[in-house]
CHARMM-style PDB file with segment names, atoms N, HN, CA, C and O in Angstrom:
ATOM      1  N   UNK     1       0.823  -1.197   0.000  1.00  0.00      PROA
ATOM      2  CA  UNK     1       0.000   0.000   0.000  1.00  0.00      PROA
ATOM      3  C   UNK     1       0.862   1.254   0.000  1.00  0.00      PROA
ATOM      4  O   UNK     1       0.514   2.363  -0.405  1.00  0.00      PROA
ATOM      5  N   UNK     2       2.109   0.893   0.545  1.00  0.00      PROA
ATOM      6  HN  UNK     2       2.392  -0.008   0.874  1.00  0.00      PROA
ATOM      7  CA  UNK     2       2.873   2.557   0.883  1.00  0.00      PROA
ATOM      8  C   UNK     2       3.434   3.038  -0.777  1.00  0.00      PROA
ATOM      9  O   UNK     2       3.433   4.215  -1.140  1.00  0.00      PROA
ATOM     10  N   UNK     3       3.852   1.990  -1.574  1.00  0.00      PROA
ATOM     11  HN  UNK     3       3.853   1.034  -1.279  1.00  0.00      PROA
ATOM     12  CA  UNK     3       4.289   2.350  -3.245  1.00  0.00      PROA
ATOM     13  C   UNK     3       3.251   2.876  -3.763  1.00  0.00      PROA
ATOM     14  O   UNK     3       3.338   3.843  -4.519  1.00  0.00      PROA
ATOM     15  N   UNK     4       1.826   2.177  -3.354  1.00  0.00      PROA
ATOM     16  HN  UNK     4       1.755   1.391  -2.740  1.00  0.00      PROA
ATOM     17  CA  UNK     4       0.791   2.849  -3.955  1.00  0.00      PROA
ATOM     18  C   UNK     4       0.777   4.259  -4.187  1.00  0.00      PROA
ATOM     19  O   UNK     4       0.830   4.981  -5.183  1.00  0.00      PROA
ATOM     20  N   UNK     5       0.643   4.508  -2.278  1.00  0.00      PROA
ATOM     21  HN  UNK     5       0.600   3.922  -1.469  1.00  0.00      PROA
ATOM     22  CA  UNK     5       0.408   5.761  -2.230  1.00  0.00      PROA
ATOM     23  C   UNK     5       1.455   6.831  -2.344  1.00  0.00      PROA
ATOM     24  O   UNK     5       1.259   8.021  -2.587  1.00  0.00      PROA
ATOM     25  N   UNK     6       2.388   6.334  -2.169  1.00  0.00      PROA
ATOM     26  HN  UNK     6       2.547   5.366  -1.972  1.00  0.00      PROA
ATOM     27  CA  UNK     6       4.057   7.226  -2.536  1.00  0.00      PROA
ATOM     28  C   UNK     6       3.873   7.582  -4.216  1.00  0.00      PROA
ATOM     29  O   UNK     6       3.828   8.749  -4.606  1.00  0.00      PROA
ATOM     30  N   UNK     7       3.790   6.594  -4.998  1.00  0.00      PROA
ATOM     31  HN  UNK     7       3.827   5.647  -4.681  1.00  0.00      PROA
ATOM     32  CA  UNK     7       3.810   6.306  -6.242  1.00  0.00      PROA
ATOM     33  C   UNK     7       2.531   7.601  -6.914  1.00  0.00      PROA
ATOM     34  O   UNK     7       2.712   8.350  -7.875  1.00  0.00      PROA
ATOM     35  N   UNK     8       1.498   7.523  -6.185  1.00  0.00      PROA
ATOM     36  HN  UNK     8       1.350   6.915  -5.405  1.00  0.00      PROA
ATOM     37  CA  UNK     8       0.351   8.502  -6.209  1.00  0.00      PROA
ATOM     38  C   UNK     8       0.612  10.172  -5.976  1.00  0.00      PROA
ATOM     39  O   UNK     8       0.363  11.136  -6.700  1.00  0.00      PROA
ATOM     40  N   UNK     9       1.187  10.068  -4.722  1.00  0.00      PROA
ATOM     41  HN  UNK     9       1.389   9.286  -4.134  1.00  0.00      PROA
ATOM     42  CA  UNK     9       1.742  11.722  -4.282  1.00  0.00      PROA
ATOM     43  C   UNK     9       2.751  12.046  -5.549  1.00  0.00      PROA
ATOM     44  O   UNK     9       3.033  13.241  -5.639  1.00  0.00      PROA
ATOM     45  N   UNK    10       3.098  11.539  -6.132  1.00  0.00      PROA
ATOM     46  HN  UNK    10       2.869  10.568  -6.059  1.00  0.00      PROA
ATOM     47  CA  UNK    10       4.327  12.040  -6.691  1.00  0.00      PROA
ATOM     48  C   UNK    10       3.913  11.853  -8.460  1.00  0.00      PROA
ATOM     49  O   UNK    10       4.494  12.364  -9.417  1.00  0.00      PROA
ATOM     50  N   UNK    11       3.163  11.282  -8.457  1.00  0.00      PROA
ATOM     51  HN  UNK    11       2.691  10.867  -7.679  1.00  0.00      PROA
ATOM     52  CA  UNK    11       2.532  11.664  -9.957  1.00  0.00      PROA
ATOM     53  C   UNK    11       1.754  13.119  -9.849  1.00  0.00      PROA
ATOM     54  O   UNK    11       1.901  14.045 -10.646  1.00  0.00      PROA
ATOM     55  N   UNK    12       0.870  13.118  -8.654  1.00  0.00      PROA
ATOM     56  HN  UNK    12       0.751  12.366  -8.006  1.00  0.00      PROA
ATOM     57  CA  UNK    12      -0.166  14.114  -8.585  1.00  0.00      PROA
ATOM     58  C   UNK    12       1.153  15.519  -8.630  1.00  0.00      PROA
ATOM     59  O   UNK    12       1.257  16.514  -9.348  1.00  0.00      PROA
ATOM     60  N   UNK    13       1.821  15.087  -7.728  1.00  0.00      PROA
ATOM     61  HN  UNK    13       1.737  14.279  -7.144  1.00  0.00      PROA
ATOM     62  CA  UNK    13       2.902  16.474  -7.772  1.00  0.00      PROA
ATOM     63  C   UNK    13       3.450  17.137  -8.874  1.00  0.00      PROA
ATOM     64  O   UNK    13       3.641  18.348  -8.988  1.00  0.00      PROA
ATOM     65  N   UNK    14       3.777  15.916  -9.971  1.00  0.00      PROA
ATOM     66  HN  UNK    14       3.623  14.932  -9.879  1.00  0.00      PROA
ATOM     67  CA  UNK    14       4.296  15.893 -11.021  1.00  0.00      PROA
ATOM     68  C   UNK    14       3.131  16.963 -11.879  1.00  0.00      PROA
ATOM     69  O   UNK    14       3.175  18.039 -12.475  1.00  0.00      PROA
ATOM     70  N   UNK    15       2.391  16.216 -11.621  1.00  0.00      PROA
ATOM     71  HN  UNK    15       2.355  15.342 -11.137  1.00  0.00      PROA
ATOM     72  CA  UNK    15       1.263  16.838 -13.223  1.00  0.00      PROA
ATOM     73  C   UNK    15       0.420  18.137 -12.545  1.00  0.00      PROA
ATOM     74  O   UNK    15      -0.575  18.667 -13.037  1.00  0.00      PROA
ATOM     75  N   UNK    16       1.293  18.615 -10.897  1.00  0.00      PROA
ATOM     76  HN  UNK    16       2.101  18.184 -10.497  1.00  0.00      PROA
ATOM     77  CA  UNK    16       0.451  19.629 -10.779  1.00  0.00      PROA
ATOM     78  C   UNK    16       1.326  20.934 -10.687  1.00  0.00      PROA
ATOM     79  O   UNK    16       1.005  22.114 -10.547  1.00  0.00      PROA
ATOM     80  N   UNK    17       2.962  20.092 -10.858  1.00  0.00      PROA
ATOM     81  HN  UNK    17       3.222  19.133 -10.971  1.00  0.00      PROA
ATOM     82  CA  UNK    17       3.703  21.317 -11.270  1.00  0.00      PROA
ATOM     83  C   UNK    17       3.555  21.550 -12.564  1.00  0.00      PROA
ATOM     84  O   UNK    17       3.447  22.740 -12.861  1.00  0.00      PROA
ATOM     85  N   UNK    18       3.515  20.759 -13.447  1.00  0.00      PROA
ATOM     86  HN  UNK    18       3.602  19.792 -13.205  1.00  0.00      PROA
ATOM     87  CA  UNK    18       3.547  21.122 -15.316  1.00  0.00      PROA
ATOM     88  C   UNK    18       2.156  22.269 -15.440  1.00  0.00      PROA
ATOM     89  O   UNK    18       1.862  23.094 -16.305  1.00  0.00      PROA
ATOM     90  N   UNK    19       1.473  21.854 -14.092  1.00  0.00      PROA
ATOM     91  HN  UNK    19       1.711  21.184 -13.389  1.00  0.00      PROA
ATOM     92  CA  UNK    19      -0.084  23.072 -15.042  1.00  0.00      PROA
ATOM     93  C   UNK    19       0.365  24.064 -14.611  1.00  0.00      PROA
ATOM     94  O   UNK    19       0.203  25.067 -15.307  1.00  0.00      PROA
ATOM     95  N   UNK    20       1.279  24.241 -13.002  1.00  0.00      PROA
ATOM     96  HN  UNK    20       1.411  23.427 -12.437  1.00  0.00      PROA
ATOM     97  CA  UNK    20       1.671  25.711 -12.403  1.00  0.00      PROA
ATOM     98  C   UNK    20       3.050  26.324 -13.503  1.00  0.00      PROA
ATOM     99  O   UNK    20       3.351  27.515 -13.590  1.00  0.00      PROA
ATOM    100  N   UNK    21       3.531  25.535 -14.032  1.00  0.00      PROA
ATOM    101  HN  UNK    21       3.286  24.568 -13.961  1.00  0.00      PROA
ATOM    102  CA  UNK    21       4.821  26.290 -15.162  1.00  0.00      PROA
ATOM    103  C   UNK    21       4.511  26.656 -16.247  1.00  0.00      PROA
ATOM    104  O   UNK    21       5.123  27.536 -16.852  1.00  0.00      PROA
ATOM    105  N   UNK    22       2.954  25.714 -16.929  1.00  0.00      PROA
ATOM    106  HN  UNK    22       2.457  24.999 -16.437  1.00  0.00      PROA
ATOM    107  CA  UNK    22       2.490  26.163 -17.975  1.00  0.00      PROA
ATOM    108  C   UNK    22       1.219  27.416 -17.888  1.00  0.00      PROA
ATOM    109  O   UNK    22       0.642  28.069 -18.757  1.00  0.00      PROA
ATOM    110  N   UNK    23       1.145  27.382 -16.715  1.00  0.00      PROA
ATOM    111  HN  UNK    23       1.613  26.852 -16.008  1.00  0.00      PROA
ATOM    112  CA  UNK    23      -0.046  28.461 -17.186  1.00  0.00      PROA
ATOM    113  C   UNK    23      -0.204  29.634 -15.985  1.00  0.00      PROA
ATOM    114  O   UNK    23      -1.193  30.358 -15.873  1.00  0.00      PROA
ATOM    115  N   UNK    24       1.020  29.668 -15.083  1.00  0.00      PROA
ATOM    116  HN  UNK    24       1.824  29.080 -15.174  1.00  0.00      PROA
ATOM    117  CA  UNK    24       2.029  30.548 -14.559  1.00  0.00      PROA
ATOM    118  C   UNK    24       2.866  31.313 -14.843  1.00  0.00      PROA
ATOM    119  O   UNK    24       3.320  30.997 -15.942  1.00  0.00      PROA
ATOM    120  N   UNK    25       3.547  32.553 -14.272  1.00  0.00      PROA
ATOM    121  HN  UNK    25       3.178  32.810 -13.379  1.00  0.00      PROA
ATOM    122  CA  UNK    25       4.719  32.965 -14.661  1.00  0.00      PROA
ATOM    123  C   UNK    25       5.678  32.718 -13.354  1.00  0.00      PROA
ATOM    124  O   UNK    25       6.080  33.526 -12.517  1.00  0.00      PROA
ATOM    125  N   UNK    26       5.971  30.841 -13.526  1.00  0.00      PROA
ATOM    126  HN  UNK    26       5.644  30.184 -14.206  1.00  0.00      PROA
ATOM    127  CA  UNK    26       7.037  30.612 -12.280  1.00  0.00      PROA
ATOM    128  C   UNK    26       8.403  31.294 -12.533  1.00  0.00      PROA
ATOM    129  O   UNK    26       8.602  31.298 -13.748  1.00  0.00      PROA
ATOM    130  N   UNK    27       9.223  31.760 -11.987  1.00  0.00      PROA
ATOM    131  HN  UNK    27       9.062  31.757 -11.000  1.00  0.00      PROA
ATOM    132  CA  UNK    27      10.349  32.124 -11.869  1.00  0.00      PROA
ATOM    133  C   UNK    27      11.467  30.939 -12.238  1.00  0.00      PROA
ATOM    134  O   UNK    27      11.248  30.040 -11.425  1.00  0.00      PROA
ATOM    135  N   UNK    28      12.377  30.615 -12.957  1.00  0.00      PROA
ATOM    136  HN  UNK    28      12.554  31.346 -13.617  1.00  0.00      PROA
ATOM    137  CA  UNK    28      13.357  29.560 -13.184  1.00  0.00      PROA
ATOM    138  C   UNK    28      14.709  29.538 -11.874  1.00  0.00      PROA
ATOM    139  O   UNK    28      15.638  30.339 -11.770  1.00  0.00      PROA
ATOM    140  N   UNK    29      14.458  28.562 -11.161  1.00  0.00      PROA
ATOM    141  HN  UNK    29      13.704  27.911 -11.246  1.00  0.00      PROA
ATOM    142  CA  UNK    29      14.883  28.267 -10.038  1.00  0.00      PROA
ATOM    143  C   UNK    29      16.364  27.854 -10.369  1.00  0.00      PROA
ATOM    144  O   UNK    29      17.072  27.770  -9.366  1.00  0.00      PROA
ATOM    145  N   UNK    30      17.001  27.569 -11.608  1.00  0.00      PROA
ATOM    146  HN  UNK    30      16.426  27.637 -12.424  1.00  0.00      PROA
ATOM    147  CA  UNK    30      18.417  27.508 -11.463  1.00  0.00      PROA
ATOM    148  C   UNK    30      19.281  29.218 -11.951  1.00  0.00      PROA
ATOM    149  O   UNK    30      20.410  29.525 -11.569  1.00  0.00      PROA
ATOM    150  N   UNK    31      18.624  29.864 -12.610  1.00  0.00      PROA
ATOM    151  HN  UNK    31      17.707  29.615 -12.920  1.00  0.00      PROA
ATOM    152  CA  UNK    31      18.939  31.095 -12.238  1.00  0.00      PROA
ATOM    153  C   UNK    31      18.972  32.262 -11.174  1.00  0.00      PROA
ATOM    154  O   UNK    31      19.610  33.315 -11.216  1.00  0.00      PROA
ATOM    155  N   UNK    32      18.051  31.753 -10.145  1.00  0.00      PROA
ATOM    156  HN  UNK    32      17.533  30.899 -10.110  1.00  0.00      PROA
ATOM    157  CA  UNK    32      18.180  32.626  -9.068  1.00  0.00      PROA
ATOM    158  C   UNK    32      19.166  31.861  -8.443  1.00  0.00      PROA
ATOM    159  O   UNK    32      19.989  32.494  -7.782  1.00  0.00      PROA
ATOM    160  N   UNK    33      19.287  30.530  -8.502  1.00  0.00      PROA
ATOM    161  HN  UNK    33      18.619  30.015  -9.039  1.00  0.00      PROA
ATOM    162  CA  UNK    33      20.574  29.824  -7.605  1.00  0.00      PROA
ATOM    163  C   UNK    33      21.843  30.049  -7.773  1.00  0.00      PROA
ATOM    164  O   UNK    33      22.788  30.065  -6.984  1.00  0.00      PROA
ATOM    165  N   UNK    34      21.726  30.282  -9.297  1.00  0.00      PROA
ATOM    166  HN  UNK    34      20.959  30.269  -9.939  1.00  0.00      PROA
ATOM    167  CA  UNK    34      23.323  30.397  -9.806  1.00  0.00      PROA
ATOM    168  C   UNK    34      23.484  32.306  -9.472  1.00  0.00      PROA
ATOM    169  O   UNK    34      24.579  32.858  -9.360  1.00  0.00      PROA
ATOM    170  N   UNK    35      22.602  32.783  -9.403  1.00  0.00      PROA
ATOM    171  HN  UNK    35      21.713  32.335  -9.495  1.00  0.00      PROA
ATOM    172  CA  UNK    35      22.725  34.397  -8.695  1.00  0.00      PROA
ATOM    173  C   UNK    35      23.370  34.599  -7.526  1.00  0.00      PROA
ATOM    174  O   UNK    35      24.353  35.238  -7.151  1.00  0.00      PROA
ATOM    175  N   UNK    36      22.276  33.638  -6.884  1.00  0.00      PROA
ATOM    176  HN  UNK    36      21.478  33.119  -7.189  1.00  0.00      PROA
ATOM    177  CA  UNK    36      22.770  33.678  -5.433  1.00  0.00      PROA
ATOM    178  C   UNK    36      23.978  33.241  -4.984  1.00  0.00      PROA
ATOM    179  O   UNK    36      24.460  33.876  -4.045  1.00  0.00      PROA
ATOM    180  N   UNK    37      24.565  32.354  -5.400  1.00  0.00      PROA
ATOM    181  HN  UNK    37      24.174  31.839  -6.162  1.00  0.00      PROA
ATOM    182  CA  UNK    37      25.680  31.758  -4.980  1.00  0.00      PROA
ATOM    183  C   UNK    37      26.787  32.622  -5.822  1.00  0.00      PROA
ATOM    184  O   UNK    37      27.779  32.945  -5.168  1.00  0.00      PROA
ATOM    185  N   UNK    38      26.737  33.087  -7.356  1.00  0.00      PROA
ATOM    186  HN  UNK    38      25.931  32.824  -7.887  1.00  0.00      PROA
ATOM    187  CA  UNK    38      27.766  34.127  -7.353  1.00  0.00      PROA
ATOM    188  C   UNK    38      27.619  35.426  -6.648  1.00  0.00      PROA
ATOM    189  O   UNK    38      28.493  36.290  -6.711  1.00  0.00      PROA
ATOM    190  N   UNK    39      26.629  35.553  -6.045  1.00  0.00      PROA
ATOM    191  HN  UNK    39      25.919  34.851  -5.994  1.00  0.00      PROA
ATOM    192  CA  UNK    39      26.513  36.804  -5.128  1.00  0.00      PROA
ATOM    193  C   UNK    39      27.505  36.267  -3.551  1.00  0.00      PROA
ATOM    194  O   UNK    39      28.416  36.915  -3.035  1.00  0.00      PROA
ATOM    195  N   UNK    40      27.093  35.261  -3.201  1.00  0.00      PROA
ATOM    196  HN  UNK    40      26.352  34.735  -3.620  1.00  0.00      PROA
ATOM    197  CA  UNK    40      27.452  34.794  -1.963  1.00  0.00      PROA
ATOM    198  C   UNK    40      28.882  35.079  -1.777  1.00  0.00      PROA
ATOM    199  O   UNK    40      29.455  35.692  -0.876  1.00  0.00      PROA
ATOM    200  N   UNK    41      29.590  34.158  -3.448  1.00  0.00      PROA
ATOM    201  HN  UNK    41      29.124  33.660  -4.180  1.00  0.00      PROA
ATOM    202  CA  UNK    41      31.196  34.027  -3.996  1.00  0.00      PROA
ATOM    203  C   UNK    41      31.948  35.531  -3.419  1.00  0.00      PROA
ATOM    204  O   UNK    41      32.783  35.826  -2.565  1.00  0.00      PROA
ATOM    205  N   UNK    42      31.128  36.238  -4.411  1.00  0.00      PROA
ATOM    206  HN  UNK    42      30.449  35.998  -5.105  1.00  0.00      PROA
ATOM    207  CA  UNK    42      31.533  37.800  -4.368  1.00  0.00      PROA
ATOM    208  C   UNK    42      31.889  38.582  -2.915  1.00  0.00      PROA
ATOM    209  O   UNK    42      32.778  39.366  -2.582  1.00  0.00      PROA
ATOM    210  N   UNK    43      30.859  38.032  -2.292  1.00  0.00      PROA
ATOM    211  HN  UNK    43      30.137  37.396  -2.563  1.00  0.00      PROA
ATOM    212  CA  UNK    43      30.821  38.585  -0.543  1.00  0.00      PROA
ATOM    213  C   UNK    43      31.809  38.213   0.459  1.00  0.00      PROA
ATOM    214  O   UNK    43      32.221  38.865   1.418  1.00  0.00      PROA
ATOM    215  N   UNK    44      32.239  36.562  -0.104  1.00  0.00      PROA
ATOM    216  HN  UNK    44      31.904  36.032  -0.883  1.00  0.00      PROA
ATOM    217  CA  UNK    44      32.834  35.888   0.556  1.00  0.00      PROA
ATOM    218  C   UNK    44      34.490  36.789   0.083  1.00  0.00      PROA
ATOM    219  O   UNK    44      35.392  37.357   0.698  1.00  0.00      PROA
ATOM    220  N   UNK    45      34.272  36.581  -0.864  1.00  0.00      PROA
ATOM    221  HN  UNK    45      33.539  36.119  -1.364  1.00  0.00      PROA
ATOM    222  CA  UNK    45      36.314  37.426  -1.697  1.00  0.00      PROA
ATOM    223  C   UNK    45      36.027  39.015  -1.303  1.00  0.00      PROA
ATOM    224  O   UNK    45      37.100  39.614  -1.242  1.00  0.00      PROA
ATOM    225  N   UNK    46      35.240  39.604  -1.107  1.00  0.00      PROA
ATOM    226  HN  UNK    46      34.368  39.117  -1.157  1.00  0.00      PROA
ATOM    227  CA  UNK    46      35.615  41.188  -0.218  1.00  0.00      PROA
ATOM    228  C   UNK    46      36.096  41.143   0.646  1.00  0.00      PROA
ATOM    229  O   UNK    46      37.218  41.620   0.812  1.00  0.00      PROA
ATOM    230  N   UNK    47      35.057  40.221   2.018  1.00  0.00      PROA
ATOM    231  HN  UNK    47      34.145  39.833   1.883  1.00  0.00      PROA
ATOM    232  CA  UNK    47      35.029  40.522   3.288  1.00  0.00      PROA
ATOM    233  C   UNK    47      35.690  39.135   3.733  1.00  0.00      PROA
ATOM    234  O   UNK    47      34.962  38.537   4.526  1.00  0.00      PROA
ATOM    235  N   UNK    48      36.867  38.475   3.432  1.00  0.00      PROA
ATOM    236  HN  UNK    48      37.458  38.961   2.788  1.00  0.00      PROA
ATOM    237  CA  UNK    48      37.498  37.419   3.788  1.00  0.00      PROA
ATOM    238  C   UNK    48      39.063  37.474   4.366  1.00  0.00      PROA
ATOM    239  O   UNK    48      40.067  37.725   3.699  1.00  0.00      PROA
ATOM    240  N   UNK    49      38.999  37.199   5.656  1.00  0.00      PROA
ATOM    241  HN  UNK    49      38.184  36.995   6.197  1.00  0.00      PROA
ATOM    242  CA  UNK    49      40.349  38.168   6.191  1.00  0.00      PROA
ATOM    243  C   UNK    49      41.788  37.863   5.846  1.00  0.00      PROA
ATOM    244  O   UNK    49      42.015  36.654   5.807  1.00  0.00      PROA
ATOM    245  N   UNK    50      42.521  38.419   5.662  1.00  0.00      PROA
ATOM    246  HN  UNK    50      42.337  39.402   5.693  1.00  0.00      PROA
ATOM    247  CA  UNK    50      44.084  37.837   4.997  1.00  0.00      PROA
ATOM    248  C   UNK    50      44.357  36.956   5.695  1.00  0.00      PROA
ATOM    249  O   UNK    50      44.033  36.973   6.882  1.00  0.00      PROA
ATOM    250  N   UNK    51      45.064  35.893   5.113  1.00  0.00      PROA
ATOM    251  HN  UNK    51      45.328  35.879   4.149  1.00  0.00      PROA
ATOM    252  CA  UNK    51      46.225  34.988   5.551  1.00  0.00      PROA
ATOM    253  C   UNK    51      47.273  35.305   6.594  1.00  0.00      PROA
ATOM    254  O   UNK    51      48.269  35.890   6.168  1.00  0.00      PROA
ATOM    255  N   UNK    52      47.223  35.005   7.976  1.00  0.00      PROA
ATOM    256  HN  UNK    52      46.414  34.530   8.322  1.00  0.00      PROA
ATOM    257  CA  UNK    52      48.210  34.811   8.206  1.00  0.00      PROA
ATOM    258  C   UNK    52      49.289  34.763   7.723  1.00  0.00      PROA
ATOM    259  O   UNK    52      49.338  34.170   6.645  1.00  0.00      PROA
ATOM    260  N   UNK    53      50.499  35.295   8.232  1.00  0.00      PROA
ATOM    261  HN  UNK    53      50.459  35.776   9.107  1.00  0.00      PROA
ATOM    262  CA  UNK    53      51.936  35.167   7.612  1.00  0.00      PROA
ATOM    263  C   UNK    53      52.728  34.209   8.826  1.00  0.00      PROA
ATOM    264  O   UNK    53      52.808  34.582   9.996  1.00  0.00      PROA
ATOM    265  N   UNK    54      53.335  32.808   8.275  1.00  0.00      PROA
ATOM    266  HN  UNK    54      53.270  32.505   7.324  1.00  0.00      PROA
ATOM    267  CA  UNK    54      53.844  32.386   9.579  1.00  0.00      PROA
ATOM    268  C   UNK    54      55.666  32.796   9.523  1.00  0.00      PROA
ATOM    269  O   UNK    54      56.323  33.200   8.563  1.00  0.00      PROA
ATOM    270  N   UNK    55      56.037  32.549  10.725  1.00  0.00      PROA
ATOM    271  HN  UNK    55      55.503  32.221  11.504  1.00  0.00      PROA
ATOM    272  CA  UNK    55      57.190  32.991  11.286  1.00  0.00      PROA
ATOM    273  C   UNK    55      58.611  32.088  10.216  1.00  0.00      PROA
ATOM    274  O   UNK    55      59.714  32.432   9.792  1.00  0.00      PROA
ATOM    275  N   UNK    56      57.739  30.784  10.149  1.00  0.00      PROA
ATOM    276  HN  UNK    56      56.843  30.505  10.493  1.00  0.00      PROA
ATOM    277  CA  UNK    56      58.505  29.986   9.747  1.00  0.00      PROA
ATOM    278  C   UNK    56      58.812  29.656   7.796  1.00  0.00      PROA
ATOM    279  O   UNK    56      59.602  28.850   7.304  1.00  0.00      PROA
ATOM    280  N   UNK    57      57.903  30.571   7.108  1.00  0.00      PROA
ATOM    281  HN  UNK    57      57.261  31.225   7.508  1.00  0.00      PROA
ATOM    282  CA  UNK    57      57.826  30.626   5.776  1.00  0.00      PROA
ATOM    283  C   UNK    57      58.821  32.265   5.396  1.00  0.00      PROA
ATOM    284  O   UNK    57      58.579  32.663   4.256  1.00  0.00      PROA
ATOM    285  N   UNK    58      59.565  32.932   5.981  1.00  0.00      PROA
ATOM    286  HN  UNK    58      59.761  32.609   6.907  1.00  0.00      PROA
ATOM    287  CA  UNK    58      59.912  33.902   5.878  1.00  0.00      PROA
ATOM    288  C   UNK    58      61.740  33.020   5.504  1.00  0.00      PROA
ATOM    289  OT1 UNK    58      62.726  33.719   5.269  1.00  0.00      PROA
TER     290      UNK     58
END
């Protein structure tokens, strides 16, 4: 019974995202990701504090 109903949730999910992308204006979820994370990149290389200098590399 649990494949049934697993098997069920996940068709219904399926065919109830295709009506929300087709007859929606969803937003494309790998472009805001790939935004975000070169935004993140960017934040991280400003505000990332120098290297140590050790005693023993001189």
């Amino acid at each position: 019974m649990g494949i049934i109903r697993s098997g069920f949730q996940f068709i219904t999910g399926t065919f109830f995202g295709v009506y929300l992308a087709q007859n929606y204006n969803v937003p494309n979820i790998r472009k805001l990701a790939d935004s975000g994370i070169s935004i993140a990149k960017h934040i991280e290389e400003t505000y990332r504090k120098p290297k140590k200098r050790r005693d023993d590399d001189e």
